[in-house]
mmCIF file as gemmi writes it, N, C-alpha and C atoms, coordinates in Angstrom:
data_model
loop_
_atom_site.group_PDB
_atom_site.id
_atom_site.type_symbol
_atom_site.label_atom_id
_atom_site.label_alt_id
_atom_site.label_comp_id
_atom_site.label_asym_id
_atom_site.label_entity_id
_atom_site.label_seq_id
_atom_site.pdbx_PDB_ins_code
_atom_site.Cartn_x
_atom_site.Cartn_y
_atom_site.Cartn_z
_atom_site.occupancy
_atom_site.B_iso_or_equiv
_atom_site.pdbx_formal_charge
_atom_site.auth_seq_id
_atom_site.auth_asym_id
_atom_site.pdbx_PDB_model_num
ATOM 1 N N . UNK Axp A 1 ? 5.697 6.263 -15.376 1 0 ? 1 A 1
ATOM 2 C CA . UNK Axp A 1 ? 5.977 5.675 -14.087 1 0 ? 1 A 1
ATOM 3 C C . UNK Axp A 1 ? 5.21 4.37 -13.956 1 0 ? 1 A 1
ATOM 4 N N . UNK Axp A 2 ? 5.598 3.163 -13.833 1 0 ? 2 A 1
ATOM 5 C CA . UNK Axp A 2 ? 5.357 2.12 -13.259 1 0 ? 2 A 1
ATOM 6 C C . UNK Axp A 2 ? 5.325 1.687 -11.541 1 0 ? 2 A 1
ATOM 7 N N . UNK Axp A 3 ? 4.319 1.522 -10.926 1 0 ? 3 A 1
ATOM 8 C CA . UNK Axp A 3 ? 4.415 0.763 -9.722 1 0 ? 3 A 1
ATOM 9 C C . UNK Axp A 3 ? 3.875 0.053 -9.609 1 0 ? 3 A 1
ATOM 10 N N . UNK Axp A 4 ? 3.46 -0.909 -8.787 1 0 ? 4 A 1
ATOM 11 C CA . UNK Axp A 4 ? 2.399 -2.306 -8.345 1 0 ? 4 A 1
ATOM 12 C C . UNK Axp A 4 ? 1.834 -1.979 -6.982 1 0 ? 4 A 1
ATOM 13 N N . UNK Axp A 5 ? 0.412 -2.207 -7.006 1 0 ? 5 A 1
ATOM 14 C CA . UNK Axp A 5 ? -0.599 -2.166 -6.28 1 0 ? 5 A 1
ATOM 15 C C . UNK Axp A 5 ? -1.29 -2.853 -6.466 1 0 ? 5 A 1
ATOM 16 N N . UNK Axp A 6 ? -2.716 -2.345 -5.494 1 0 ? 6 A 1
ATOM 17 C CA . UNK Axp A 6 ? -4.037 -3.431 -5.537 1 0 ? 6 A 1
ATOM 18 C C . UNK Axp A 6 ? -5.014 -2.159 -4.644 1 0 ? 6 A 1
ATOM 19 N N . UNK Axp A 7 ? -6.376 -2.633 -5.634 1 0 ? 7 A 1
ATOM 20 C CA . UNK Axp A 7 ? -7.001 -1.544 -4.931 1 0 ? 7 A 1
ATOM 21 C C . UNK Axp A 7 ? -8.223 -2.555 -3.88 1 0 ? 7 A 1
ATOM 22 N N . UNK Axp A 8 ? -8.675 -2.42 -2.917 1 0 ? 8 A 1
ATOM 23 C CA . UNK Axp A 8 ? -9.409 -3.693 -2.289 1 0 ? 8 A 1
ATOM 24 C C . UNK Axp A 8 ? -10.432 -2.938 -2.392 1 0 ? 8 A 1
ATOM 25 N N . UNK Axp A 9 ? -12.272 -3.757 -2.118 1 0 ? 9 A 1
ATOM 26 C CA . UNK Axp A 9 ? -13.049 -3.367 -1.487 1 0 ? 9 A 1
ATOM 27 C C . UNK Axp A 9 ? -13.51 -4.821 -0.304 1 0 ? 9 A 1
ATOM 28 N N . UNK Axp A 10 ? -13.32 -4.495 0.914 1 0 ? 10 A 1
ATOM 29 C CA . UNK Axp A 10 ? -13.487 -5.322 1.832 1 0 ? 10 A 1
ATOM 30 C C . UNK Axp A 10 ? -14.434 -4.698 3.213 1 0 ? 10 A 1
ATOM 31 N N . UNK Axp A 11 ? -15.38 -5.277 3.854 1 0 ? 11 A 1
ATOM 32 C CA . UNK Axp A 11 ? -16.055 -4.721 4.628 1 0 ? 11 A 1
ATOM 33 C C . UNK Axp A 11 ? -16.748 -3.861 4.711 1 0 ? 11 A 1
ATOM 34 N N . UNK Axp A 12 ? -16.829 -3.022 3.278 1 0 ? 12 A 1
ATOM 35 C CA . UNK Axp A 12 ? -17.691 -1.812 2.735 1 0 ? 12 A 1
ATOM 36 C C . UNK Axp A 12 ? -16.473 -0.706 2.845 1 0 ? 12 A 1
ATOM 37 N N . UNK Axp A 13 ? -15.158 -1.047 3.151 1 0 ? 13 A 1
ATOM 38 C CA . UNK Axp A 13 ? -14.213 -0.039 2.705 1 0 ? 13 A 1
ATOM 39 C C . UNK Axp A 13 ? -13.119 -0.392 1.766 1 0 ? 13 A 1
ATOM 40 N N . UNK Axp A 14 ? -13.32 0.663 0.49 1 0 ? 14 A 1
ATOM 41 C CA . UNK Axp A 14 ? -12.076 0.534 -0.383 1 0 ? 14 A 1
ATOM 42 C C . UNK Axp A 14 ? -10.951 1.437 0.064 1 0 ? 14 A 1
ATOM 43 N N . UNK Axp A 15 ? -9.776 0.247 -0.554 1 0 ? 15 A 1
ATOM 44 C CA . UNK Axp A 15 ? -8.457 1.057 -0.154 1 0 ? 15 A 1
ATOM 45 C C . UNK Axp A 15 ? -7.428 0.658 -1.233 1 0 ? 15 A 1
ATOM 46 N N . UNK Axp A 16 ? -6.543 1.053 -1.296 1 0 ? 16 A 1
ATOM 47 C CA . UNK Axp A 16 ? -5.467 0.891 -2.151 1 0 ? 16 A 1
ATOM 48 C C . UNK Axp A 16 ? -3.981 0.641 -1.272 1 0 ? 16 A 1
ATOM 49 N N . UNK Axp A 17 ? -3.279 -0.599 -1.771 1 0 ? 17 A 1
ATOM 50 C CA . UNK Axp A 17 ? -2.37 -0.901 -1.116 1 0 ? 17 A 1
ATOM 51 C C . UNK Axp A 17 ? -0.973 -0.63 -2.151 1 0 ? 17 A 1
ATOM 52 N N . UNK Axp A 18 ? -0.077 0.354 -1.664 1 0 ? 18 A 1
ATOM 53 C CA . UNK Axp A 18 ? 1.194 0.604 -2.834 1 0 ? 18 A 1
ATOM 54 C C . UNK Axp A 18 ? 2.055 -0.12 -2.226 1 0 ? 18 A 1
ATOM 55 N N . UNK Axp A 19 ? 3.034 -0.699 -3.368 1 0 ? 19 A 1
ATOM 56 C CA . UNK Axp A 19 ? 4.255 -1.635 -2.891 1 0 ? 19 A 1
ATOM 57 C C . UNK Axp A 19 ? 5.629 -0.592 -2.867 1 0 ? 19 A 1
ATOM 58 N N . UNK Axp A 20 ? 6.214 -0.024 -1.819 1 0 ? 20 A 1
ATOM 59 C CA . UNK Axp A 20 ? 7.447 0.986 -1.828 1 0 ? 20 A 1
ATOM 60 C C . UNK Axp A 20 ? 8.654 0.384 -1.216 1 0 ? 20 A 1
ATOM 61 N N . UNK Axp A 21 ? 9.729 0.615 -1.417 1 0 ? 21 A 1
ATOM 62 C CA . UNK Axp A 21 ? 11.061 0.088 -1.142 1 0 ? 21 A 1
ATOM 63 C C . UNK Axp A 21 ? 10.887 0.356 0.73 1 0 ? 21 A 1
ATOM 64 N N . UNK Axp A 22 ? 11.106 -0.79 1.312 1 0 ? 22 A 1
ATOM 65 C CA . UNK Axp A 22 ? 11.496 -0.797 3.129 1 0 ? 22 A 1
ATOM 66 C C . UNK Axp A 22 ? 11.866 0.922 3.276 1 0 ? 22 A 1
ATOM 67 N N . UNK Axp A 23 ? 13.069 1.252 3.05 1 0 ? 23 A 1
ATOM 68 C CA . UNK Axp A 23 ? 13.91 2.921 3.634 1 0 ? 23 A 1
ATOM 69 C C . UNK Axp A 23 ? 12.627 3.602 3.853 1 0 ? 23 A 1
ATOM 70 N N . UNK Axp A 24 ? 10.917 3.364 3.009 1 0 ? 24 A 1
ATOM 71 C CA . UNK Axp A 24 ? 10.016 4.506 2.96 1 0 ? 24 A 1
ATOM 72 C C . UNK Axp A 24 ? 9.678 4.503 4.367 1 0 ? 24 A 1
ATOM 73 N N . UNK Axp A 25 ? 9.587 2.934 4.422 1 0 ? 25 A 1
ATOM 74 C CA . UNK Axp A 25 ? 8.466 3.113 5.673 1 0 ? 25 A 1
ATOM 75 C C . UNK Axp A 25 ? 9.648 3.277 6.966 1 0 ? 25 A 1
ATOM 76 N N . UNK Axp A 26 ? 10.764 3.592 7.017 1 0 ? 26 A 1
ATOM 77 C CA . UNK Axp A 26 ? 11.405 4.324 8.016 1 0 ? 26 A 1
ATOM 78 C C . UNK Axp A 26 ? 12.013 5.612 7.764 1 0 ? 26 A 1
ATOM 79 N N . UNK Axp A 27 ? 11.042 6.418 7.279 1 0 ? 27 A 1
ATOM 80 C CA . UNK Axp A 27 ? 11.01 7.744 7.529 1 0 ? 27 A 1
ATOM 81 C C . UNK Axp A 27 ? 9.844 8.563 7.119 1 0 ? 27 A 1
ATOM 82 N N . UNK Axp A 28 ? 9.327 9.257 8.259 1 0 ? 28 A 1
ATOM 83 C CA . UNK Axp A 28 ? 8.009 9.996 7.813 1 0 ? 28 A 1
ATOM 84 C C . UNK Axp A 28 ? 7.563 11.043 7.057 1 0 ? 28 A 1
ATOM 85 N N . UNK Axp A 29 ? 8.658 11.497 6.909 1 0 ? 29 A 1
ATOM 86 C CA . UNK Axp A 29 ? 8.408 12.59 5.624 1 0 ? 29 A 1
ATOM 87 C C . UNK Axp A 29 ? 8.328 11.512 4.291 1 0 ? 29 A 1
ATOM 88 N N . UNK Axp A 30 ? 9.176 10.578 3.813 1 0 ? 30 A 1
ATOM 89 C CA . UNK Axp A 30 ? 8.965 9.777 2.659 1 0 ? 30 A 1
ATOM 90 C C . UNK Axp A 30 ? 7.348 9.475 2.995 1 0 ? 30 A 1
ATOM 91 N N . UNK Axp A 31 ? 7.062 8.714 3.951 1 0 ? 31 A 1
ATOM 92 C CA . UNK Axp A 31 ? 5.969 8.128 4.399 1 0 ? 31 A 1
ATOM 93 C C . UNK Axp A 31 ? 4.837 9.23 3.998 1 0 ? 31 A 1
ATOM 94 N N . UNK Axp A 32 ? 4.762 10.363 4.085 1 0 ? 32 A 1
ATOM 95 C CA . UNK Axp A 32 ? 3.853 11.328 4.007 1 0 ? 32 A 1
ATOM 96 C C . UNK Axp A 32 ? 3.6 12.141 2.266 1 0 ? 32 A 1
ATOM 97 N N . UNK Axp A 33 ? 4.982 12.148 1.767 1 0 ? 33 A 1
ATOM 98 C CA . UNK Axp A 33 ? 5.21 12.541 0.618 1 0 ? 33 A 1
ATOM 99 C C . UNK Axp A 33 ? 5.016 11.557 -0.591 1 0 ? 33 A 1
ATOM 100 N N . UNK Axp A 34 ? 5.242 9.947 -0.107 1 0 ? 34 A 1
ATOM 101 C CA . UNK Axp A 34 ? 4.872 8.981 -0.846 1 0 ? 34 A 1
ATOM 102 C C . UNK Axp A 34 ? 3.358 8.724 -1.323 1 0 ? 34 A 1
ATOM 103 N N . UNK Axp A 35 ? 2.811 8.426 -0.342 1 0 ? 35 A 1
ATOM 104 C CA . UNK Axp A 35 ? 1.307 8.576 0.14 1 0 ? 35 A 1
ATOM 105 C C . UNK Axp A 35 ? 1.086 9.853 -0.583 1 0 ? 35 A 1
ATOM 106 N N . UNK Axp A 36 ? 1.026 11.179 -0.363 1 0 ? 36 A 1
ATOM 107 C CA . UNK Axp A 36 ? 1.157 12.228 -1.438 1 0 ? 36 A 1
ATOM 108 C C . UNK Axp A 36 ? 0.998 12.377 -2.877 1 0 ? 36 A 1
ATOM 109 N N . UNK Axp A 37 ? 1.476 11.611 -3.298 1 0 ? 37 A 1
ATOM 110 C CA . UNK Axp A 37 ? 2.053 11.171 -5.056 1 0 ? 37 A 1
ATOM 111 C C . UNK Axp A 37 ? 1.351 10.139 -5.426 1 0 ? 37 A 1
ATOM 112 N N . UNK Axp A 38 ? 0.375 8.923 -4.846 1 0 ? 38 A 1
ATOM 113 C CA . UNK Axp A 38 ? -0.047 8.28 -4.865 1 0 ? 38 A 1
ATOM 114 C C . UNK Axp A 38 ? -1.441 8.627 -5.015 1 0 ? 38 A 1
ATOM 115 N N . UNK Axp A 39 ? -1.679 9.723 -3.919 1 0 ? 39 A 1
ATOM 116 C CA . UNK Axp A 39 ? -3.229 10.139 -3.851 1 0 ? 39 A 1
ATOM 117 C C . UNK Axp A 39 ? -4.123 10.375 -5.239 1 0 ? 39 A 1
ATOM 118 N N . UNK Axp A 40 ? -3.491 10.82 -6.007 1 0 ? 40 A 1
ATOM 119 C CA . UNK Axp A 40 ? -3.621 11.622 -6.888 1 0 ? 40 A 1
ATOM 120 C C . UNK Axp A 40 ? -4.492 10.39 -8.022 1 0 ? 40 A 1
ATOM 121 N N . UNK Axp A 41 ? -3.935 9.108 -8.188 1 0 ? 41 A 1
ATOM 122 C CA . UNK Axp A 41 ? -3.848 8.145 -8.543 1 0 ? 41 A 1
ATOM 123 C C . UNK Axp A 41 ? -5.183 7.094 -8.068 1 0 ? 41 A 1
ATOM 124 N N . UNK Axp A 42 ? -5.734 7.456 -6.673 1 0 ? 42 A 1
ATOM 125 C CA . UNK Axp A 42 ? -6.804 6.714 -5.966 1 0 ? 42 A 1
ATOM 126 C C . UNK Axp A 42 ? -7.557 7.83 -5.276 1 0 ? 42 A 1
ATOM 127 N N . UNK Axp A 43 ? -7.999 8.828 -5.795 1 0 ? 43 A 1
ATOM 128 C CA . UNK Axp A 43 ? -8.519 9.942 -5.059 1 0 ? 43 A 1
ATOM 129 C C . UNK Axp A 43 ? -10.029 9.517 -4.131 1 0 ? 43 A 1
ATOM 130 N N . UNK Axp A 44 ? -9.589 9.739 -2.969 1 0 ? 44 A 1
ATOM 131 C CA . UNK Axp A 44 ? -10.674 9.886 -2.067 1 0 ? 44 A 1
ATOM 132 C C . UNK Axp A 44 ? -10.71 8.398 -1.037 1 0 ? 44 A 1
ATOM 133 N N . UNK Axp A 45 ? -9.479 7.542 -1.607 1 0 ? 45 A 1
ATOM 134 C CA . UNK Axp A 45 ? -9.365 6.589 -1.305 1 0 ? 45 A 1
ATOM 135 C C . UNK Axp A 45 ? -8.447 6.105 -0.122 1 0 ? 45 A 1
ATOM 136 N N . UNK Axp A 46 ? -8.11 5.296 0.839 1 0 ? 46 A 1
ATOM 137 C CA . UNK Axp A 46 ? -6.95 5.184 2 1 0 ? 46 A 1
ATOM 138 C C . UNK Axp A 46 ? -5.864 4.876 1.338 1 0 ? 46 A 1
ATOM 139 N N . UNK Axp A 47 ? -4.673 5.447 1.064 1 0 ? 47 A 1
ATOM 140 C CA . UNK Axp A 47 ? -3.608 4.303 1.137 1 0 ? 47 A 1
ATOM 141 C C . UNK Axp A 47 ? -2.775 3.707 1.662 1 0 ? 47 A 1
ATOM 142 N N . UNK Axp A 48 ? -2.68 2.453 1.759 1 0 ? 48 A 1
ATOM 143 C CA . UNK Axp A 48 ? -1.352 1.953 2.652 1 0 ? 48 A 1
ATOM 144 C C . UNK Axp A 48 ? -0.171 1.519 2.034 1 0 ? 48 A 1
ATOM 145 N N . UNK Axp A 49 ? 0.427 2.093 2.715 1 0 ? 49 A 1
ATOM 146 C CA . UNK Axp A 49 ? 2.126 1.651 1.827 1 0 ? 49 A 1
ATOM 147 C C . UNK Axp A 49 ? 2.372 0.324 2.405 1 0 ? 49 A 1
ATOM 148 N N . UNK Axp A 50 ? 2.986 -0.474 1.223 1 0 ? 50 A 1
ATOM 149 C CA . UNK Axp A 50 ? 3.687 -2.095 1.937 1 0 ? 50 A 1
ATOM 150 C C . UNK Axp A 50 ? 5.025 -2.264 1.369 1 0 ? 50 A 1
ATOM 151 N N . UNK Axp A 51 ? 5.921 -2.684 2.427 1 0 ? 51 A 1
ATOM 152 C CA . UNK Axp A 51 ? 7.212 -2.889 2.095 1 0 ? 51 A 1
ATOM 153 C C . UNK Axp A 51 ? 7.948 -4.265 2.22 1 0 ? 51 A 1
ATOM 154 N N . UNK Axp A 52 ? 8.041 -5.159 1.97 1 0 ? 52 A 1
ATOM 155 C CA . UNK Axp A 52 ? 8.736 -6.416 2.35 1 0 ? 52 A 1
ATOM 156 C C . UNK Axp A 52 ? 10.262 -6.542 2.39 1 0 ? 52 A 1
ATOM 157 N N . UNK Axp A 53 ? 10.619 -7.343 3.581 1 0 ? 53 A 1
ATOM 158 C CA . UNK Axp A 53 ? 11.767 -7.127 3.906 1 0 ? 53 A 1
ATOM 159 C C . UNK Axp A 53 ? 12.855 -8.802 2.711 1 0 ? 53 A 1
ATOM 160 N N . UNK Axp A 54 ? 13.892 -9.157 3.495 1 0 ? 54 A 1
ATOM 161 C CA . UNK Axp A 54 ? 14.756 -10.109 2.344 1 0 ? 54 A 1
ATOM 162 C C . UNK Axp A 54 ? 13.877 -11.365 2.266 1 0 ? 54 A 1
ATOM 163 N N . UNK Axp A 55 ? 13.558 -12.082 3.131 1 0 ? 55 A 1
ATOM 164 C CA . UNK Axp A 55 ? 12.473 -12.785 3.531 1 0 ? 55 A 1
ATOM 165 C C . UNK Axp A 55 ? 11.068 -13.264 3.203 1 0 ? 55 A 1
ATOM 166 N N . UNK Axp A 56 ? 10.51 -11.667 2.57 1 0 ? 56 A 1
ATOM 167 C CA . UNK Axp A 56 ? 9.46 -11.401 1.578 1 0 ? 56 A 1
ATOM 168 C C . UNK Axp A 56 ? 8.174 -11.106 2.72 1 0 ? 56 A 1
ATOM 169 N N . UNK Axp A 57 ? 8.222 -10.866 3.893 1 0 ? 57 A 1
ATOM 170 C CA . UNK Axp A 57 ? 7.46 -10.801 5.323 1 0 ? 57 A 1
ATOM 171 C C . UNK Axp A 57 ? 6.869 -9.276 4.897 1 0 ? 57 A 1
ATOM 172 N N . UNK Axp A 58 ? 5.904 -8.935 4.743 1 0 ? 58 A 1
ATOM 173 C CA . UNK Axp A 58 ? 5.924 -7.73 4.192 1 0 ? 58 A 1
ATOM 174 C C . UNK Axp A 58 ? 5.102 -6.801 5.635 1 0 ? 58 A 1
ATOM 175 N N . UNK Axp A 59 ? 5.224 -5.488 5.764 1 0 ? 59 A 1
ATOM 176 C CA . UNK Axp A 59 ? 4.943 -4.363 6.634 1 0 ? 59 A 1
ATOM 177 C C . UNK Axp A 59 ? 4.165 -3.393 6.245 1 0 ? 59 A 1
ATOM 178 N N . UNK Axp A 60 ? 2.898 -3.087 6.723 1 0 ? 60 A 1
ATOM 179 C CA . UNK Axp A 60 ? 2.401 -2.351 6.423 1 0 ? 60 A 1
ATOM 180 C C . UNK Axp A 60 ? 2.421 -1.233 6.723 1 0 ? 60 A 1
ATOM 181 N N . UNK Axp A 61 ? 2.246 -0.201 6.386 1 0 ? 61 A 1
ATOM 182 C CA . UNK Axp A 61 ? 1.799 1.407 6.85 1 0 ? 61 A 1
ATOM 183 C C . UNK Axp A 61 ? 0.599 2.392 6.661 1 0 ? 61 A 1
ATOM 184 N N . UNK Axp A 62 ? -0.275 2.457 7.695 1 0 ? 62 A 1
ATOM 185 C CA . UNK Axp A 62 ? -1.48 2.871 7.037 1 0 ? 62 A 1
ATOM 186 C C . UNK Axp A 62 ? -3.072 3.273 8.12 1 0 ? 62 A 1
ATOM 187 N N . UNK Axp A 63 ? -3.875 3.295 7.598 1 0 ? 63 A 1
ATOM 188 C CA . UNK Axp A 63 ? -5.097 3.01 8.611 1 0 ? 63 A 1
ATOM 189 C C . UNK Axp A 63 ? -5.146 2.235 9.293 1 0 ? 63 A 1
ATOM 190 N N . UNK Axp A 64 ? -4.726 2.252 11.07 1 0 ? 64 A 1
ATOM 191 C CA . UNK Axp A 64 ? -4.899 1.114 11.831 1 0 ? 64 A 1
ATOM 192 C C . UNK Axp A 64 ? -5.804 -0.363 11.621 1 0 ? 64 A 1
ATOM 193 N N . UNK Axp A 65 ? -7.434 0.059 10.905 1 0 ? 65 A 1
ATOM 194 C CA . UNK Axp A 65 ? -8.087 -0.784 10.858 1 0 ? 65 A 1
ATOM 195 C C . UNK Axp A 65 ? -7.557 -1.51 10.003 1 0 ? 65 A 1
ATOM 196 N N . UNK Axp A 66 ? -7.489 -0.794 8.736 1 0 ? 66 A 1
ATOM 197 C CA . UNK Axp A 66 ? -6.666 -1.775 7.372 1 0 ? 66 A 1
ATOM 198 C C . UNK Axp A 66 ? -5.477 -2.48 7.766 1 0 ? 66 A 1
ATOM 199 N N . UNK Axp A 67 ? -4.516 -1.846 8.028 1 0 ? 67 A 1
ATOM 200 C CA . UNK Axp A 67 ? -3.354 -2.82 8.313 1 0 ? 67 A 1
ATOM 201 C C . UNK Axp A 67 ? -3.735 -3.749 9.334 1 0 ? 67 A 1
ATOM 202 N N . UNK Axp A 68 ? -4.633 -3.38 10.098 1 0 ? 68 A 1
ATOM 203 C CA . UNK Axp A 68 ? -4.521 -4.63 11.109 1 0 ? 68 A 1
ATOM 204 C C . UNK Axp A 68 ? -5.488 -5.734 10.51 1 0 ? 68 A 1
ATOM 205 N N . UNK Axp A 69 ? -6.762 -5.427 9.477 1 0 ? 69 A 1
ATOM 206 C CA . UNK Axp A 69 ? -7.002 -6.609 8.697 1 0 ? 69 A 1
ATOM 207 C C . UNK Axp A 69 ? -6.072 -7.086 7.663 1 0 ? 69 A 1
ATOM 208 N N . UNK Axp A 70 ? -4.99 -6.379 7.077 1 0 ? 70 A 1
ATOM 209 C CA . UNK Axp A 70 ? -4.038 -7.013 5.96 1 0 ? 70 A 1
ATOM 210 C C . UNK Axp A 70 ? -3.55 -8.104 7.007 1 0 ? 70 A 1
ATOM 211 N N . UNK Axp A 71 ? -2.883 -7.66 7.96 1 0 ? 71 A 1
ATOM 212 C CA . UNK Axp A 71 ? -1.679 -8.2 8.682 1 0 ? 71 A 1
ATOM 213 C C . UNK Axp A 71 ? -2.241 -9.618 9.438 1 0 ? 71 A 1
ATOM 214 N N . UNK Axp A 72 ? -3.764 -10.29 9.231 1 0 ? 72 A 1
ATOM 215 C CA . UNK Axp A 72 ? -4.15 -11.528 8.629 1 0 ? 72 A 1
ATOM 216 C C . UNK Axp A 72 ? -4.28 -12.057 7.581 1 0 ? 72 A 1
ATOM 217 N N . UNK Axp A 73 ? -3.84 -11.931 6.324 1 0 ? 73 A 1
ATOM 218 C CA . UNK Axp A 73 ? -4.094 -12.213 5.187 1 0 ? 73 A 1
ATOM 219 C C . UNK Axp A 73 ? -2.861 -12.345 4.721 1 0 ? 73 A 1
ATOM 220 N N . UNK Axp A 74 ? -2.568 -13.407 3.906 1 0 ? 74 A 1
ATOM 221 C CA . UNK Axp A 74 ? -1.367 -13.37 3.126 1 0 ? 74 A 1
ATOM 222 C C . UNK Axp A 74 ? -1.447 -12.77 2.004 1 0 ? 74 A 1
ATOM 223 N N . UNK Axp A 75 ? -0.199 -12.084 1.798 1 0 ? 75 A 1
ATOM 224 C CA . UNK Axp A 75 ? -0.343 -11.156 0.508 1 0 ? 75 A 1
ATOM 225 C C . UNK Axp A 75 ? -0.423 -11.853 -0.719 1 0 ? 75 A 1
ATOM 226 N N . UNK Axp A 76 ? -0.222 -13.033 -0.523 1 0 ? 76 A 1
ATOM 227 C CA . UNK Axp A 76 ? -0.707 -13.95 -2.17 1 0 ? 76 A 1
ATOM 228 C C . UNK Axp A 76 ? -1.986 -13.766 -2.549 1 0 ? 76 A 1
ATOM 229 N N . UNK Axp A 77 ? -3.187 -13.513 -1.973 1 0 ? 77 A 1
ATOM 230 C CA . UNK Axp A 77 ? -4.052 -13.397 -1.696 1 0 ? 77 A 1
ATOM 231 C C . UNK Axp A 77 ? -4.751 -12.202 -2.074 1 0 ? 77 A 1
ATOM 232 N N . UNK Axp A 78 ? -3.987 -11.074 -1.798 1 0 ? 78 A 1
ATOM 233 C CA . UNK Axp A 78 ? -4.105 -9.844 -3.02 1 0 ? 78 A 1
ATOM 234 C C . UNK Axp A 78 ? -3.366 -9.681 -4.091 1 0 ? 78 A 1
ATOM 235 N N . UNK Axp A 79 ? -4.749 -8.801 -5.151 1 0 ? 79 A 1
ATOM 236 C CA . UNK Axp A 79 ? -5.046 -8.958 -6.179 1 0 ? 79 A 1
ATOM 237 C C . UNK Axp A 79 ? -4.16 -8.181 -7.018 1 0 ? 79 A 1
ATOM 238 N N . UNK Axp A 80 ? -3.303 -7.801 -7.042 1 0 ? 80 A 1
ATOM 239 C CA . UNK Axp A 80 ? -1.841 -7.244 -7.298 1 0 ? 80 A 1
ATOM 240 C C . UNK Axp A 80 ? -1.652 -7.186 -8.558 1 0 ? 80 A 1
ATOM 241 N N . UNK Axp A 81 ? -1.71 -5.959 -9.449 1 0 ? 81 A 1
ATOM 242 C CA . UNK Axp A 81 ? -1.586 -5.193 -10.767 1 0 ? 81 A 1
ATOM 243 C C . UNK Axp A 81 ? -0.634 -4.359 -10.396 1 0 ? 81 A 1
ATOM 244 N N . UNK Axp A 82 ? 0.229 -4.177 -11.824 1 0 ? 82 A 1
ATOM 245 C CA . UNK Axp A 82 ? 1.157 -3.143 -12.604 1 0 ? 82 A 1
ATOM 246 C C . UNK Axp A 82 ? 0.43 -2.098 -12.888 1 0 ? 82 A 1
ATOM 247 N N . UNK Axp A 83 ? 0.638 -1.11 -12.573 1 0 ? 83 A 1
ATOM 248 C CA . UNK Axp A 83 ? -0.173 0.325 -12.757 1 0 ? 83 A 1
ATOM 249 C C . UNK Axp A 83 ? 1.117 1.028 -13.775 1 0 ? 83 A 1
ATOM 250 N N . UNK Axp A 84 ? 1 1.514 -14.907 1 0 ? 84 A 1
ATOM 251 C CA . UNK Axp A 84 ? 1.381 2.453 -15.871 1 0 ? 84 A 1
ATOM 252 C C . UNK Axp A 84 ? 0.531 3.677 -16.139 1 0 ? 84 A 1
ATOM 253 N N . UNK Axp A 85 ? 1.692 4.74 -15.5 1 0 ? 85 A 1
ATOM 254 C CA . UNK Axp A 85 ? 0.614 5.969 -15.267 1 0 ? 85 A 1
ATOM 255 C C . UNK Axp A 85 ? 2.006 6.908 -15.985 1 0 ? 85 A 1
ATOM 256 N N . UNK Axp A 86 ? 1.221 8.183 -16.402 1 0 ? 86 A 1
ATOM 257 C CA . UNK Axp A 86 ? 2.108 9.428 -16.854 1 0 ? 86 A 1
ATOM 258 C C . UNK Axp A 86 ? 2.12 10.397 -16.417 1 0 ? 86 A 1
């Protein structure tokens, strides 16, 4: 399995940001089950799911505090790796 992420440490909290297709973040069971499958991968860690729409405007989903510091930052700006996992 291949996905793209970024794991941050900012403010004395690390988190991990996953990149998932828009449909996730409108529905909460994906939202819960995604996050789920991910954990496993960043254990002990927050994750927030990000989805960008045609535009490339991207949406977060996640720990109020985190998303509301992403949602100043342009995502060029994170540090964004290919994760190859089995």
């Amino acid at each position: 399995m291949q996905f793209e992420g970024a794991v941050i440490r900012e403010q004395g909290i690390t988190f991990a940001i996953i990149v998932v297709k828009p449909y996730v973040l409108n529905n909460t069971t994906e939202i819960s089950s995604t996050r789920s499958a991910f954990q496993r991968f960043f254990p002990g860690v927050p994750i927030v799911l990000m989805a960008q729409d045609n535009r490339g405007v991207p949406t977060y989903q996640g720990r109020k505090d985190i998303v509301q510091f992403l949602s100043h930052i342009s995502p060029s700006r994170i540090p964004w790796k290919k994760y190859s996992v089995n």
